[in-house]
C-alpha positions as CSV (number, residue, x, y, z in Angstrom):
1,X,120.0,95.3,52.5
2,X,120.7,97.2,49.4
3,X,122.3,100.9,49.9
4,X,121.3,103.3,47.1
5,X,123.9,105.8,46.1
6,X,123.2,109.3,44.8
7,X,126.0,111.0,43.5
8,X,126.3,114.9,44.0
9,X,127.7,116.9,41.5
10,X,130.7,116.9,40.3
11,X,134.3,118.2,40.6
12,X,135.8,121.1,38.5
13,X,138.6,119.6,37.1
14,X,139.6,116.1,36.3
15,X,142.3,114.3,38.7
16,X,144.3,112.2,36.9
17,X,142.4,112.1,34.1
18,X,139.0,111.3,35.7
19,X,136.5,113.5,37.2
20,X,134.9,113.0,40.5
21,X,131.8,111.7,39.4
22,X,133.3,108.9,36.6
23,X,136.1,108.1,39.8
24,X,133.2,107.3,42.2
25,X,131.5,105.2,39.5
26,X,134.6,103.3,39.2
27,X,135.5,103.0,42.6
28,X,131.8,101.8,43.8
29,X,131.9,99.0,41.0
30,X,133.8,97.2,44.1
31,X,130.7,97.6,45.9
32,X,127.9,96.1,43.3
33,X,126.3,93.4,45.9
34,X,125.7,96.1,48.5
35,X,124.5,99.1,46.7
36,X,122.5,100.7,43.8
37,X,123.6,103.7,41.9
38,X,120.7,105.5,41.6
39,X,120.0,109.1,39.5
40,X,116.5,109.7,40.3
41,X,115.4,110.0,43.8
42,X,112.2,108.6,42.7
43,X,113.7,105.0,42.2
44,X,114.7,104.8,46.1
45,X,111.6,102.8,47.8
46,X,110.2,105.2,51.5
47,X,112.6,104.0,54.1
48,X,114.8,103.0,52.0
49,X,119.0,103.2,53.3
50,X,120.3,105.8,50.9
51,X,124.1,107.1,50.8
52,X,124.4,110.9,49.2
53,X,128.0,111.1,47.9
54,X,129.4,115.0,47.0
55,X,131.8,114.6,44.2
56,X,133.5,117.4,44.3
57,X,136.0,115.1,46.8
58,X,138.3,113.0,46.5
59,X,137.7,109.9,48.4
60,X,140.2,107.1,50.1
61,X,138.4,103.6,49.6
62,X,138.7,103.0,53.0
63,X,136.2,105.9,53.9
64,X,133.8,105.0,51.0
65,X,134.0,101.2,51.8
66,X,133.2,102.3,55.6
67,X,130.1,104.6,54.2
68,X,129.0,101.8,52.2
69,X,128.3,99.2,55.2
70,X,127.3,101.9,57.8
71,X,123.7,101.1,59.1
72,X,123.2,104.6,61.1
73,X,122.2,108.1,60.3
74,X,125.6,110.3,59.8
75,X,127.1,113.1,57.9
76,X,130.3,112.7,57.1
77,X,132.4,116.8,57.0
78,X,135.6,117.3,55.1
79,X,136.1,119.9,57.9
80,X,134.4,121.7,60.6
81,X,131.4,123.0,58.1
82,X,131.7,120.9,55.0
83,X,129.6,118.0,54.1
84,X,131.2,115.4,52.3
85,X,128.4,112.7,52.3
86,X,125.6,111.6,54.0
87,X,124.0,108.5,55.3
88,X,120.3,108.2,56.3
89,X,118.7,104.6,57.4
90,X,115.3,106.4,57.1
91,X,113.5,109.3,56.2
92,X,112.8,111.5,53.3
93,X,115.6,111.2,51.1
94,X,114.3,114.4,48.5
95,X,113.9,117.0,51.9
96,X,117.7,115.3,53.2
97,X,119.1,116.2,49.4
98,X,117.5,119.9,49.5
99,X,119.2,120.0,52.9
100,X,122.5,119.1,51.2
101,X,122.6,121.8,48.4
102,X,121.1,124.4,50.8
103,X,117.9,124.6,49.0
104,X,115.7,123.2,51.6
105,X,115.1,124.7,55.4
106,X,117.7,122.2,57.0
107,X,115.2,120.3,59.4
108,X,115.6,117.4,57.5
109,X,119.3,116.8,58.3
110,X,119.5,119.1,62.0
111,X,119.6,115.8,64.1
112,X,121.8,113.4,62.3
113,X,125.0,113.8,63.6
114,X,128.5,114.8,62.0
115,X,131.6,112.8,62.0
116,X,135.0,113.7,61.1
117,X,137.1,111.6,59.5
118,X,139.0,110.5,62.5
119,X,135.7,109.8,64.0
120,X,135.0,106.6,61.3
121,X,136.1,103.0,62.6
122,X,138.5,102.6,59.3
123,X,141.1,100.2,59.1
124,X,144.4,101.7,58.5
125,X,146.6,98.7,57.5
126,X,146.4,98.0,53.5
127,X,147.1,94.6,53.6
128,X,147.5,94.2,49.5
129,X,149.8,97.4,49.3
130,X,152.1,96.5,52.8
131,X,151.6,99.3,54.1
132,X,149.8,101.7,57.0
133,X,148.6,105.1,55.4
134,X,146.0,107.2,57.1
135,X,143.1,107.7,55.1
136,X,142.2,110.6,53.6
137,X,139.5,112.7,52.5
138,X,139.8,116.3,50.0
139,X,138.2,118.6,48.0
140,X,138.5,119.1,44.7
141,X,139.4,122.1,43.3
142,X,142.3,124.0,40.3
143,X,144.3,125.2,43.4
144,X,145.7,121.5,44.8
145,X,144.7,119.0,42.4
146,X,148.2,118.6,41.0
147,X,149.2,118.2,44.9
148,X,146.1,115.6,44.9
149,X,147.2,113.4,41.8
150,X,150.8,113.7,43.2
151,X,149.4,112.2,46.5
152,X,147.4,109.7,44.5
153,X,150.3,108.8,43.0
154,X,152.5,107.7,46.2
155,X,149.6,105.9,48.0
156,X,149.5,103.6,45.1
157,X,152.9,102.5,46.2
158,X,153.8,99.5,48.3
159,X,155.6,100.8,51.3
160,X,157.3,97.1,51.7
161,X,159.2,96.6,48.4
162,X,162.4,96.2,46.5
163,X,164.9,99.1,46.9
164,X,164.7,99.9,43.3
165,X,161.0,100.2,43.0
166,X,160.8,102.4,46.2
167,X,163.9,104.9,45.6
168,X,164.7,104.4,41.9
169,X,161.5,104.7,40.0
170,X,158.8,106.7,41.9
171,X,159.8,109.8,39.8
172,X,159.9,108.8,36.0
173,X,157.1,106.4,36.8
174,X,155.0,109.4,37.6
175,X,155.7,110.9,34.4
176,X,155.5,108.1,32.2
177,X,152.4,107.6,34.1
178,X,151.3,111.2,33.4
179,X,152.0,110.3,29.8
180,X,149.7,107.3,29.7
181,X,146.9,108.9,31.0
182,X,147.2,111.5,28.3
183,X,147.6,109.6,25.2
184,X,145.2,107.1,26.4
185,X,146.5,104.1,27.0
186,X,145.4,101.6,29.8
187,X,147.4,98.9,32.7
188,X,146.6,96.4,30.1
189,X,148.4,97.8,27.6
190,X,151.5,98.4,29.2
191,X,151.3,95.2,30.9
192,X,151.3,93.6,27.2
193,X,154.2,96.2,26.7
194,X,156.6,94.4,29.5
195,X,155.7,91.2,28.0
196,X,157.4,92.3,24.9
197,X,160.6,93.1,26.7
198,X,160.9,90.6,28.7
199,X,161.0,88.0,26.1
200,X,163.4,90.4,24.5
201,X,165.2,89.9,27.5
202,X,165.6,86.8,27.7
203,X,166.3,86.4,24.2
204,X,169.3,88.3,24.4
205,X,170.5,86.6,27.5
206,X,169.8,83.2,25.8
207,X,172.3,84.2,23.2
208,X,175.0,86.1,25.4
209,X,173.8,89.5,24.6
210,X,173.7,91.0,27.8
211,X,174.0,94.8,27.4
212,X,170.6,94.7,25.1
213,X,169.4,92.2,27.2
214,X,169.6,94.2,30.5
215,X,168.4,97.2,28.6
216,X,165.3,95.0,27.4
217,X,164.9,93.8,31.4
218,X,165.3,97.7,33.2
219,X,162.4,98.7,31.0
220,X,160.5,95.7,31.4
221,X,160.6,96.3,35.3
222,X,160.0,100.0,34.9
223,X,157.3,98.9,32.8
224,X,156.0,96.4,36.0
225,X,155.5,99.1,38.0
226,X,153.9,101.7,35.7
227,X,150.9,99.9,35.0
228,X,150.1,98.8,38.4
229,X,150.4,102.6,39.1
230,X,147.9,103.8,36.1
231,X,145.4,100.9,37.4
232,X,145.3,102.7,40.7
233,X,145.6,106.0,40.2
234,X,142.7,105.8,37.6
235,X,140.6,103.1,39.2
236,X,140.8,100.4,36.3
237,X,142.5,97.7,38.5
238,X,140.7,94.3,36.5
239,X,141.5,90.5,37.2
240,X,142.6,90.2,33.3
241,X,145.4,92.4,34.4
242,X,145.7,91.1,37.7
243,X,146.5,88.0,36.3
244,X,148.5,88.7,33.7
245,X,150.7,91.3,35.6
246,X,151.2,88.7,38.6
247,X,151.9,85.8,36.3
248,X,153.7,87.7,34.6
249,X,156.2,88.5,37.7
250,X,156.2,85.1,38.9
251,X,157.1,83.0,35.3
252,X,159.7,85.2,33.9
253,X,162.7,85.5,36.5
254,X,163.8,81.9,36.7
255,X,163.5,81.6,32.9
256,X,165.8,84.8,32.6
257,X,168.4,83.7,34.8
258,X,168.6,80.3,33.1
259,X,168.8,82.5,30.0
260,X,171.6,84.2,31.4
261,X,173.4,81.1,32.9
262,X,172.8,79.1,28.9
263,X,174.4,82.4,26.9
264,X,177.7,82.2,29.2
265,X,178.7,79.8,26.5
266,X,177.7,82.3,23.9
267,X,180.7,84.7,25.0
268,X,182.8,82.0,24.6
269,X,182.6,81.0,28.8
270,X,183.1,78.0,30.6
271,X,181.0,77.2,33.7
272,X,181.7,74.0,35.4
273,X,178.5,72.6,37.0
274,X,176.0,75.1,35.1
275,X,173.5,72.5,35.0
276,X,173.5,72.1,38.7
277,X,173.4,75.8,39.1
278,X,170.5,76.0,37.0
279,X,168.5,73.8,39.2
280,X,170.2,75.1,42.4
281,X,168.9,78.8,41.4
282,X,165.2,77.1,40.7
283,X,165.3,75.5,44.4
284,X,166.3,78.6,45.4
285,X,163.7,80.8,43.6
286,X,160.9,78.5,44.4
287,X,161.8,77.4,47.9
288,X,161.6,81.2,48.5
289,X,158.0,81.3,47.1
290,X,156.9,78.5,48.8
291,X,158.0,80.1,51.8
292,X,156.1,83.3,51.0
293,X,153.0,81.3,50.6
294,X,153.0,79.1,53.7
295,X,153.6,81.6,56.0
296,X,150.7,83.9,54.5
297,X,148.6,80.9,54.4
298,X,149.3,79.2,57.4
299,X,151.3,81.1,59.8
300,X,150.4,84.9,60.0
301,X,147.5,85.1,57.5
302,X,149.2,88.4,56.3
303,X,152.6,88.2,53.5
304,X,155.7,87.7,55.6
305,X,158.0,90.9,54.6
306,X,155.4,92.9,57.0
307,X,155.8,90.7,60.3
308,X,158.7,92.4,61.7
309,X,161.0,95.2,60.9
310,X,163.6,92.9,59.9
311,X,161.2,91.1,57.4
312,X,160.5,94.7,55.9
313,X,164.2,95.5,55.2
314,X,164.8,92.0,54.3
315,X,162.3,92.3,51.4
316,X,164.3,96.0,50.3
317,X,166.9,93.2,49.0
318,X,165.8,89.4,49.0
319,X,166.5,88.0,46.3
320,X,163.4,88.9,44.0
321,X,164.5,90.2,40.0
322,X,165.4,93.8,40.7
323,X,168.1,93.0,43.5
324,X,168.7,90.2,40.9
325,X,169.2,92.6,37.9
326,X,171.4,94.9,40.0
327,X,173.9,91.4,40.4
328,X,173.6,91.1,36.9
329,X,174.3,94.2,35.9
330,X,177.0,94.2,38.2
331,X,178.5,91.3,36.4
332,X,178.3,92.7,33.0
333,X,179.7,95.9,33.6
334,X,182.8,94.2,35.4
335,X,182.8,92.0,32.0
336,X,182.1,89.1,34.5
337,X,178.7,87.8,33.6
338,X,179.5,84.4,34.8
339,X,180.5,86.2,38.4
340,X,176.8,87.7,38.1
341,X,175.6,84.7,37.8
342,X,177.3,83.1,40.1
343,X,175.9,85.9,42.4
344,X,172.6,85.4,42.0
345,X,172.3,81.4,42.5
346,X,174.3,82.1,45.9
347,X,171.6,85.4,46.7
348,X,168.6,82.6,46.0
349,X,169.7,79.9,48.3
350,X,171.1,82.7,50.9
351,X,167.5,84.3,50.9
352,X,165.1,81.0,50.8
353,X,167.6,80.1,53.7
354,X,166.3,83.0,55.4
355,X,162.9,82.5,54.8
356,X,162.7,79.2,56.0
357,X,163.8,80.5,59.3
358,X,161.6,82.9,59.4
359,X,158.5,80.4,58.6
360,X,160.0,78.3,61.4
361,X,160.6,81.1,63.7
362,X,156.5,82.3,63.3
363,X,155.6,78.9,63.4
364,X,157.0,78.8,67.0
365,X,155.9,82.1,67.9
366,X,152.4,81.6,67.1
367,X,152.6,77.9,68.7
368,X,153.4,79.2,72.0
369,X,152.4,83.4,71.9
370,X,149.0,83.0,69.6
371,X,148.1,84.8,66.1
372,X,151.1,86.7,64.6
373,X,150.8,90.2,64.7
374,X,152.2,92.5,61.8
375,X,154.5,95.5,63.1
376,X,152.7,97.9,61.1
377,X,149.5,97.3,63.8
378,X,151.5,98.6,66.2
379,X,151.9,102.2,64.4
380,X,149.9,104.6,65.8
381,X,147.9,107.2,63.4
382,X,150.1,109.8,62.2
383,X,153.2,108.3,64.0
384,X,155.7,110.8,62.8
385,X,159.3,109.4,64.9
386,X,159.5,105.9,65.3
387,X,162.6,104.6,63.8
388,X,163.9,104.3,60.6
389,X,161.1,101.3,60.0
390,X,158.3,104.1,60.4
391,X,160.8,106.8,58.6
392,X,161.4,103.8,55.3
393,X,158.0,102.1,55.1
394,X,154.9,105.0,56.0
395,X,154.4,107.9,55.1
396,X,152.3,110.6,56.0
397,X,149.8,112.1,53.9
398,X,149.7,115.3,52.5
399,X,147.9,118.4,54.5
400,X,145.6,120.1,52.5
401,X,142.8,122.7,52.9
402,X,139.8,121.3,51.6
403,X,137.8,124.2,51.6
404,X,135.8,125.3,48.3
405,X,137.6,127.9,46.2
406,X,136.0,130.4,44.7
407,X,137.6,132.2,41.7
């Protein structure tokens, strides 16, 4: 059954370049087959299942997604005497709206009853992002939108990654990211951006120039994670640049460290065997992939660096491109690219080794002990001291009053 959505108002500034209103639109697109965005009352049929959203707040996906598919009367409070949004099976949606903006007597909403946001069955784990955040829910307002985009900003992160991407680039990519949203431009075209420098990259490589060549590949990486970033934070994640961003990350690697490995005779370098180090660093780099996708697909139905702890720190420096680069770069500035080289072949074949016993040891466990069971389900909400797992890979959300402001 079709839900229709009314939208209420709208916030008074723009969060990240988008106001409350235009960020619901967006964000219910992912919700076409189950709703219809309506703007006149008059177009919702008598009994119809109707969802009033206020847009003065700044919803997680989790709670809208959870609004979307409730089938009982509720009103959903930002705190103890806010509403927030309002679901109603039944009933007179006009009298419920004049409830809502205080223009009507409040008999039409006085027996639905009010949930906080702790009170909504959500599921906490986000499965594409590896990570366990606890939803959130916040008004909208001059005072704390720079703490909300700023919040925003760090829940678009993967809290399972490469040490680079989680320590290194968090800061400039905010402000590059800032920059984008400014000027205009869109995950697309920064996505076509890192495909410029990366085959500048591996250009240079390919003919031994390795200190423009790493320059071309840092910003390429940087690049990686910017637009991924912008697509979140401003709700214009689309399967053109879903493709090209993952393809993206999983042709160009290889093809650079063969690059790399073909310009050692550029600077004049002798490598005995470089043909069989080529292909030993392919095994390696697809072995690992193939690892990844057979335990996802038939082991623990969920991507292998978020089974256990030790998967999670494994994945801060298994051999994916930015622990990669750092061996190359390593190399170079020793005036050793041939030892960076060498370094990352031996990291490929050291970390597929490791994920084939971990696809092995999860095949066992689930053999003999059932479905596999990500650590992250075992967090409880707003866990704030378990180990340096919990410390490294969650976070917890920011804290802040919700309340209107008045000026």
């Amino acid at each position: 059954m079709t839900t229709f959505v009314y939208i209420v108002g709208d916030s008074e500034v723009n969060v990240w370049g988008l106001s409350g209103r235009e960020r619901l639109h967006r964000m219910l697109k992912a919700h076409h087959e189950r709703i219809t965005l309506v703007d006149d009352l008059g177009n919702i049929p008598d009994g119809g299942s109707v969802l009033f959203l206020c847009a003065d707040h700044l919803f997680d996906a989790r709670v809208l997604s959870t609004l979307v598919q409730t089938k009982s009367n509720l009103i959903l409070d930002s705190n103890s005497d806010q509403i927030a949004a309002i679901h109603i099976t039944d009933g007179n949606a006009s009298n419920v709206l004049a409830d809502f903006l205080g223009a009507g007597d409040g008999n039409a909403i006085s027996v639905f009853p009010h949930y906080s946001l702790d009170e909504l069955n959500l599921n906490l784990q986000q499965k594409n992002l590896k990570k366990k955040d606890a939803p959130y829910l916040f008004f909208i307002n001059r005072a704390n939108y720079k703490v909300l985009e700023s919040e925003l900003f760090s829940g678009s992160y993967k809290g399972v990654t490469d040490l680079v991407t989680k320590w290194v680039w968090p800061a400039p990519a905010s402000w590059i990211t800032h920059l984008c949203v400014r000027i205009g431009l869109s995950p697309n075209h920064v996505t076509l951006m890192s495909y410029v420098f990366a085959i500048l990259a591996g250009v240079s490589f390919w003919f031994g120039s390795y200190g423009i060549g790493l320059l071309m590949g840092w910003i390429m990486t940087f690049l990686d994670t910017v637009d991924g970033k912008l697509a979140r934070v401003t709700v214009t994640s689309s399967r053109l640049g879903d493709v090209l961003d993952h393809g993206l990350d999983i042709i160009h690697p290889p093809l650079w460290y063969m690059a790399w490995g073909i310009g050692l005779s550029a600077v004049s370098l002798s490598v005995s065997g470089l043909e069989v180090l080529i292909w030993l660093m392919f095994i390696g780099y697809i072995g690992g992939r193939i690892c990844e996708g057979v335990f996802q697909f038939f082991v623990g139905s969920f991507d292998i660096f978020i089974w256990q702890k030790f998967d999670s720190f494994n994945r801060l420096i298994t051999a994916r491109r930015n622990p990669n680069l750092i061996l190359l770069t390593g190399g170079w500035i020793i005036d050793q690219p041939d030892f960076g080289f060498f370094a990352v072949v031996i990291w490929h074949l050291i970390s597929t080794a490791i994920l084939v016993i971990r696809v092995v040891y999860g095949w066992r466990a689930k053999y003999h002990n059932g479905p596999l069971k990500s650590w992250f389900e075992e967090i409880a909400p707003n866990q704030e001291d378990g180990g340096l797992a919990v410390r490294i890979f969650t976070r917890t959300p920011v804290s802040i009053n919700d309340r209107r402001v008045t000026n």
